[in-house]
C-alpha positions in Angstrom: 0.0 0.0 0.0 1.1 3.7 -0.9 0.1 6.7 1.0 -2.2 8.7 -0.3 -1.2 11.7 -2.5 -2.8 14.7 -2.4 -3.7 16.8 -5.8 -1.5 19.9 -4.4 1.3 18.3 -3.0 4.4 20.0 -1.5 6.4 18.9 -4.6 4.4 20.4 -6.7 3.5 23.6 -5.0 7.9 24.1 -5.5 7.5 23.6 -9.1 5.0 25.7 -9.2 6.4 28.3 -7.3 9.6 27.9 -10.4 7.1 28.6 -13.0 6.3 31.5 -11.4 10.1 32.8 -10.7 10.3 32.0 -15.0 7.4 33.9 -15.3 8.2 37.0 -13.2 11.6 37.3 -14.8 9.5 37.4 -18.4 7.4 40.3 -17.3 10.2 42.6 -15.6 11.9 42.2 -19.0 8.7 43.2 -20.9 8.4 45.8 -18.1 12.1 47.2 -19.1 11.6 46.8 -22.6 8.5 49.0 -22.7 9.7 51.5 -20.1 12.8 52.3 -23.2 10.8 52.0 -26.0 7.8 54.7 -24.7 10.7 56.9 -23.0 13.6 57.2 -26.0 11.8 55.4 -28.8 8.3 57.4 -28.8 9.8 60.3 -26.3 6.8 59.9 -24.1 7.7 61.7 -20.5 7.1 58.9 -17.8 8.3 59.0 -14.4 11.6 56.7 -14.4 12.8 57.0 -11.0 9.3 55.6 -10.1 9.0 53.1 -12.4 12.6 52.0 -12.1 12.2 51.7 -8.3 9.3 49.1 -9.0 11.1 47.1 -11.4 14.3 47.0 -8.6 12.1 45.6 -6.0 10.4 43.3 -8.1 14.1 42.2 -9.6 14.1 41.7 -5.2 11.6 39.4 -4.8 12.2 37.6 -7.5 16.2 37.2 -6.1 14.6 36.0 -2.7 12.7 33.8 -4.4 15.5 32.4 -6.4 16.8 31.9 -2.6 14.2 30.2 -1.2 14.2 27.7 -3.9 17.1 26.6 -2.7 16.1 25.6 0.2 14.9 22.5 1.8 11.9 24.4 3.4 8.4 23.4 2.2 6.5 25.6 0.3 3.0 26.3 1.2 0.0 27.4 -0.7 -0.4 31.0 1.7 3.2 31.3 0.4 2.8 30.9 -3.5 -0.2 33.5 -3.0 1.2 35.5 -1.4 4.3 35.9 -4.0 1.6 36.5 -7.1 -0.6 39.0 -4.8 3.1 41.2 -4.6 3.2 40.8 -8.6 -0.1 42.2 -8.4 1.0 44.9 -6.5 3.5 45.7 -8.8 1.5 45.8 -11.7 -0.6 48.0 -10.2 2.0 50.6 -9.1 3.4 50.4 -12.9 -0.1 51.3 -14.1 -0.8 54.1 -11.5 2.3 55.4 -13.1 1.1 54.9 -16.2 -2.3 56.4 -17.3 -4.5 53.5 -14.9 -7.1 52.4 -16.6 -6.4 54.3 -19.8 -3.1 52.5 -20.4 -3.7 49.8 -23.0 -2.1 46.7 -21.0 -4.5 47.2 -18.4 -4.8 43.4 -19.5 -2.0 42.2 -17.4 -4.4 42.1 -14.3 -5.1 38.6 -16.1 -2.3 37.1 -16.0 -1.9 36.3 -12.0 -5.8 35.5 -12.2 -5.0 33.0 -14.8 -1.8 31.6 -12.6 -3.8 31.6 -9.7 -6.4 29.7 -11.4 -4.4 26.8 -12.6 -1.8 26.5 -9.3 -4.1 27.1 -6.4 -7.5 26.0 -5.3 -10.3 27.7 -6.2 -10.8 30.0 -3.0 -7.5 31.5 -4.0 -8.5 32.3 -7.5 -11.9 33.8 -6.1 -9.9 35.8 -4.0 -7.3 37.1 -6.4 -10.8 37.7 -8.7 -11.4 40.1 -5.7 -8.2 42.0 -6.0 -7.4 42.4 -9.4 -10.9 43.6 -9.8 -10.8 46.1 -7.1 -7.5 47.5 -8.1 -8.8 47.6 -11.7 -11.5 50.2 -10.0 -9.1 51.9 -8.3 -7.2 52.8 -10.8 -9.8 54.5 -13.2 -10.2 57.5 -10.7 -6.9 57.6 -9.3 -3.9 57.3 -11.6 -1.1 59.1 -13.4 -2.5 60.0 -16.9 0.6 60.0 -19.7 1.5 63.8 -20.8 2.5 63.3 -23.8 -0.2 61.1 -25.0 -3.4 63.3 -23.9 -5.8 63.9 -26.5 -7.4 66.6 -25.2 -5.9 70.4 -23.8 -6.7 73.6 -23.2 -6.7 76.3 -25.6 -4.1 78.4 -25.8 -5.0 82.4 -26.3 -2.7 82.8 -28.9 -4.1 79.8 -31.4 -7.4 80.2 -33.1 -9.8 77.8 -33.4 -9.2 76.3 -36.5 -5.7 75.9 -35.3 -6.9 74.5 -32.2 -9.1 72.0 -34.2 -6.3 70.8 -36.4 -3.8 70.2 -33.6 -6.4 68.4 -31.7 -7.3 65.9 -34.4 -3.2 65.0 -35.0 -3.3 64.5 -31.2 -6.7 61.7 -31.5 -4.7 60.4 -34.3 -1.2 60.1 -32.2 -3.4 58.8 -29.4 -5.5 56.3 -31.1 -2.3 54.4 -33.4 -0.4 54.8 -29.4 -3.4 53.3 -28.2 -3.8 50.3 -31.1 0.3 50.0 -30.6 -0.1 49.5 -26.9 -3.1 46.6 -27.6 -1.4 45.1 -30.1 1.9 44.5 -28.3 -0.8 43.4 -25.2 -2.3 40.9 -27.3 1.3 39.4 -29.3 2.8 39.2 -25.6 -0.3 37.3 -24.0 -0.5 35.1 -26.4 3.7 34.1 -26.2 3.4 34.1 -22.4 0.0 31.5 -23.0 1.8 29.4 -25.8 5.0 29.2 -23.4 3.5 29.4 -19.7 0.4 28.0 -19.5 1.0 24.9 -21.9 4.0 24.2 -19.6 1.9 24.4 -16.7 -0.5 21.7 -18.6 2.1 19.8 -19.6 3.5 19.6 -16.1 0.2 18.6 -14.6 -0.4 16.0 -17.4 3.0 14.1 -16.0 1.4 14.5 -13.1 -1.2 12.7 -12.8 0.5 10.0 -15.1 2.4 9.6 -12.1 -0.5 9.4 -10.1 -1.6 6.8 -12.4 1.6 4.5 -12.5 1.5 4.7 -8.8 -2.2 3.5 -8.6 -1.0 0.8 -10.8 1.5 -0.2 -8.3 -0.6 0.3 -5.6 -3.2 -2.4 -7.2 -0.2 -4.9 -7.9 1.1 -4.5 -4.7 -2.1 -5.4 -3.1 -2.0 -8.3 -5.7 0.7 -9.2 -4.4 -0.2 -9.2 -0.7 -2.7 -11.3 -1.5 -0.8 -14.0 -3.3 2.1 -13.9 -0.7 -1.3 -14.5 1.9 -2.5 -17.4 0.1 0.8 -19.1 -0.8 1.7 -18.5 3.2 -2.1 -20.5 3.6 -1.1 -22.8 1.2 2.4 -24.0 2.7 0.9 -24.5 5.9 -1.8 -26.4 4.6 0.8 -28.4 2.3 3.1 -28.9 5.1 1.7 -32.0 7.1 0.7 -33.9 4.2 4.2 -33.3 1.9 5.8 -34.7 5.1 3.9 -38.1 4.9 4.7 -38.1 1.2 7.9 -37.9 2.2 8.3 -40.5 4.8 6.6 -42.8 2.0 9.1 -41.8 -0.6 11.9 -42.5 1.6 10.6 -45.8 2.4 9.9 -47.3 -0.8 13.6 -45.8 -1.5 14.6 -48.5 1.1 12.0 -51.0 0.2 13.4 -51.3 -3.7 17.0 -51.3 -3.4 19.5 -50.6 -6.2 20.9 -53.3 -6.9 17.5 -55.6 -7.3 15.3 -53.0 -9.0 17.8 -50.5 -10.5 15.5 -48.3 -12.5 12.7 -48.4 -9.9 14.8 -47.1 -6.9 16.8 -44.5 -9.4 13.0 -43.4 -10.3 12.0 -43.4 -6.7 15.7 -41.6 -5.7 14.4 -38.6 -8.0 11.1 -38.4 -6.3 12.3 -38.3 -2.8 14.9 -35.6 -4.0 11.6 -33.3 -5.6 9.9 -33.6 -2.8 12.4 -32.6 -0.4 13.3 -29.6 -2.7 9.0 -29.1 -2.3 9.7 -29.1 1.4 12.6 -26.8 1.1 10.4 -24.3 -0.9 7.3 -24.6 1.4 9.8 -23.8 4.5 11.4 -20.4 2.6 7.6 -19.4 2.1 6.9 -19.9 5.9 9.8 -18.2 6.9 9.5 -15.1 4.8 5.7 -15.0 5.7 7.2 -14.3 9.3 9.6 -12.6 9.4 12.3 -11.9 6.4 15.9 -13.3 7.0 18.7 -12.1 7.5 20.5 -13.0 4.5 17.1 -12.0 2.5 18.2 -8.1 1.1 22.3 -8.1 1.5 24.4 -6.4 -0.6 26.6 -8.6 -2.7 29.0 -8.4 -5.7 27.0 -8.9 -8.7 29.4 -11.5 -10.2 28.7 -13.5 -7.5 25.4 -13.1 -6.9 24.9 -14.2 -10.6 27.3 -17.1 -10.2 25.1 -18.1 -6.7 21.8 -18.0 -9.1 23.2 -19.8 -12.0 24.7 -22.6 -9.5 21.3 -23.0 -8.0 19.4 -23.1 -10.8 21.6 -26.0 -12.4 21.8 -28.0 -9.5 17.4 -28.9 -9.9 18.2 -28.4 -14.2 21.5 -30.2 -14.3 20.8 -31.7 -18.0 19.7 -28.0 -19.3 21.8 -26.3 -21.3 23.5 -23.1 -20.8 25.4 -20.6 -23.6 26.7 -17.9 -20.5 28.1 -14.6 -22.1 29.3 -11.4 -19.4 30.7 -8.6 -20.3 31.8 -6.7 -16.9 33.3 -3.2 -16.7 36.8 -4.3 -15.8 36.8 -1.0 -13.8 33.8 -1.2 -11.5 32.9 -3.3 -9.1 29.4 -3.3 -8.8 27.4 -4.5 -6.2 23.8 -5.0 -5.9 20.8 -5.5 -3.3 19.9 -9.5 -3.5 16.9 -10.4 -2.3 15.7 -13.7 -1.5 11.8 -12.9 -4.0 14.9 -11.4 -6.8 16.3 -15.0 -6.9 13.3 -16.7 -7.0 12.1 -14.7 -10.0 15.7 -15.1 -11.4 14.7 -19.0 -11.4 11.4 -18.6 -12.6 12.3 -16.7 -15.8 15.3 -19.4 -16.5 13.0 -22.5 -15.7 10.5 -21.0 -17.9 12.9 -20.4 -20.6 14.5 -24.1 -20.2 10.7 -25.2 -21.0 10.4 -23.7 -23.9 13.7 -24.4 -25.4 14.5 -27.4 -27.3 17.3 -29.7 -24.6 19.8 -29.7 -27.4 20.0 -26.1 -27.8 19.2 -25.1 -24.5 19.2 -21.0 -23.1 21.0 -17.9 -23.4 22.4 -15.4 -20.7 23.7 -12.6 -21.3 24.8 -9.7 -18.4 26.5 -6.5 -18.8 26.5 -3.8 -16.2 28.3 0.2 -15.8 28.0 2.2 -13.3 24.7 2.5 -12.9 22.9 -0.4 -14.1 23.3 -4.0 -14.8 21.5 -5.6 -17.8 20.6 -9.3 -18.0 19.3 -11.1 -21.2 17.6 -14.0 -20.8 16.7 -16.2 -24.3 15.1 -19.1 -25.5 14.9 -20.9 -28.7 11.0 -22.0 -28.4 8.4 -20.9 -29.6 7.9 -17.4 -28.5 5.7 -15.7 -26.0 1.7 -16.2 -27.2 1.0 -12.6 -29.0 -2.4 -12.1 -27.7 -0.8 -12.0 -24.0 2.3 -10.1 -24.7 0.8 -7.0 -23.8 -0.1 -8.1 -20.7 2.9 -11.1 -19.5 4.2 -9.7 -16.2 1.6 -6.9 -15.3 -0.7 -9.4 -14.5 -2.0 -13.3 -14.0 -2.1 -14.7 -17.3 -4.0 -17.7 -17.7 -1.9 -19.9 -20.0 -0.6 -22.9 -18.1 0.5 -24.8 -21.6 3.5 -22.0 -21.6 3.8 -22.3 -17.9 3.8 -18.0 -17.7 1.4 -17.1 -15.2 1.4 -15.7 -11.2 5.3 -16.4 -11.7 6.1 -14.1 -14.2 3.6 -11.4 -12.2 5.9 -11.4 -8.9 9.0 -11.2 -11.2 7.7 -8.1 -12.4 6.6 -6.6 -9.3 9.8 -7.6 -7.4 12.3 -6.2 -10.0 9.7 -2.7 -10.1 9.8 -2.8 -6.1 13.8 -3.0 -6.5 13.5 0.1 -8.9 14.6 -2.2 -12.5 12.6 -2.8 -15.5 11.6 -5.9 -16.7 10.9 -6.2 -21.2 8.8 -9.1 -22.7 9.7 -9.5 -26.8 10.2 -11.6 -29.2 13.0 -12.2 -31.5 12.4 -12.3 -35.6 15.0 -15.4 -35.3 12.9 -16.8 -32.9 12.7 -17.6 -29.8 11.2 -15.1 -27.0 14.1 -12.6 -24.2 13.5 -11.3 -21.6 15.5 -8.1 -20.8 15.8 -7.0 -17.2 17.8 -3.9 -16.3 18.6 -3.7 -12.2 20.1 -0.7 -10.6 23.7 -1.4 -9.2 26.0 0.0 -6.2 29.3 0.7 -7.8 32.6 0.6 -5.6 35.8 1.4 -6.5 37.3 2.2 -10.0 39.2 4.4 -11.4 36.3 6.4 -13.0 34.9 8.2 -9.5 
């Protein structure tokens, strides 16, 4: 079982909270870029000191928040709103500086509503409704109006009227293309900072919730797997009483039918007695781990020999299959890597499956090869092939197909190699035959690459 993750989680509340460092950087250069172009492009009289002061302390918080990202401190939800409602702010004092209301990227008061929206709740965006919208009032009475853009003044004593009239129109027309200018550059940079900012954010919550999803899916096989482990630890004890009989039996009628008068009997009988002790050694292991796990059950261990340990067992209950071993090592690494008692088991199951389907005479393939960070083992038959119609699905769940012998086993390989933070690939080969590719992370030690 996983705990539960919330939809605003601290993790991404900090990424969040980087979107909107990106973002604030983007509008203090727009801010700068406008502030030069108006002043010593159009020669429009604005009040730098001012407006300079506001883009220095918004240059601040942006270098505090480049700080706090730093850190290790959580970030809260107050916090995040709190850093747009200071944007806010800013805007505002830009635009009281500016004309208010009048100024033609007025439209800017969207942009923290439209943040707000899509990182916070929704009594955070109500609230930030509240605020743009009042400062938006505030700001049609009480503002800076833009000298050198008014359309309307008095009339001087010394101009006539027709004078008067003809100046006034070139100053509606000056206005009005300032105006259509100021909207037009509104509406190009909205639109980048939507295409950029916004589809990121979407983006980011997509992969999201696809990790929300994967780790439901692990969830559900995790509690697939409880309940297997649960019934096989129901099953050995069950199996326990009456295997021992068997076994008491077997070793009788070892001693009943001796070699040397019925030689193909006893040898028959020998091989019995020795399955069903290996039965009893596997029903014991299943006890144990149902308990409590042992102590040798998640050591760290070279890799070479933890390979050598699997291959030795697995050969000693397959001692006529045949085995084509190929490693290639890094000569300068010694890896090690976290063996668990469930990893071997599912190291046997893939080889015993692949011995199945394999013709004797040709036997299996295994292949390793591992750097410094992962190892990667090959496992290959010449059979048949995994059936197409449960390819898909081989390993993610139960597969019902007891002629190939790939069913619950090949499910716990998959979700002990996922718990052990690997990857596990089902194909087939176009010469035949079906691998298995299983890529394990490894400890390396040593070397001369550090």
């Amino acid at each position: 079982m996983i705990s539960q993750v919330l939809p605003k989680s601290e993790l991404s509340i900090r990424d969040n909270l980087k979107w909107l460092f990106i973002l604030r950087n983007m509008i203090i250069t727009a801010e700068i870029f406008l502030i030069v172009v108006a002043s010593y492009g159009l020669g429009i009289e604005l009040p730098q000191e001012q407006l300079w002061l506001v883009i220095i302390s918004s240059a601040a918080v942006n270098l505090y928040t480049w700080l706090r990202l730093k850190t290790e401190e959580a970030v809260t939800e107050l916090e995040l709103f709190s850093q747009i409602s200071i944007d806010v702010l800013a805007m505002a004092s830009m635009l009281y500086l500016t004309g208010g209301a009048s100024n033609p990227i007025i439209w800017v008061f969207l942009l923290p509503l439209i943040v707000t929206a899509i990182m916070l709740p929704q009594s955070y965006a109500w609230n930030m409704v509240i605020m743009t919208s009042s400062i938006y009032t505030v700001l049609v009475a009480y503002n800076i109006p833009l000298p050198a853009i008014e359309p309307h003044m008095p009339q001087p004593d010394n101009i006539s009227p027709e004078l008067y009239h003809q100046l006034h129109m070139i100053k509606d027309n000056n206005y009005y293309d300032l105006h259509i200018f100021g909207m037009w550059f509104g509406f190009v940079f909205s639109a980048g900072l939507v295409a950029f900012f916004v589809v990121e954010l979407s983006n980011t919550l997509k992969e999201r919730e696809r990790n929300l999803a994967e780790a439901r899916e692990r969830a559900l096989q995790d509690e697939r797997v409880v309940s297997l482990g649960t019934l096989a630890a129901s099953a050995a004890h069950d199996m326990g009483t009456p295997l021992g009989t068997i076994a008491i039996l077997a070793h009788e009628l070892v001693q009943d039918f001796p070699e040397h008068r019925y030689p193909d009997l006893h040898h028959k009988l020998h091989i019995m007695s020795r399955q069903i002790t290996r039965c009893k050694a596997a029903l014991s292991v299943m006890s144990a781990s149902a308990g409590e796990m042992r102590a040798e059950s998640g050591s760290v261990m070279s890799l070479a020999e933890y390979i050598d340990s699997v291959l030795n067992q697995w050969r000693a209950y397959n001692p006529r299959a045949k085995l084509q071993l190929l490693i290639e090592p890094d000569v300068f690494i010694e890896a090690k890597i976290l063996a668990e008692r469930t990893l071997s088991h599912s190291f046997m199951n893939i080889l015993n499956n692949a011995a199945q389907a394999s013709p004797q005479d040709i036997g299996i393939e295994f292949y390793a090869h591992w750097d410094r960070e992962q190892a990667h083992i090959r496992i290959r038959d010449f059979g048949p092939g995994l059936p197409v119609e449960y390819l898909e699905y081989i390993g993610k769940s139960p597969v019902d197909s007891h002629n190939q012998g790939m069913g619950v086993g090949l499910f716990l390989a998959h979700s002990t190699i996922n718990r052990l933070g690997g990857k596990i690939e089902f194909s087939n080969l176009e010469s035949g035959g079906a691998c298995v590719d299983i890529y394990l992370p490894v400890l390396a030690e040593g070397g001369h690459f550090e």
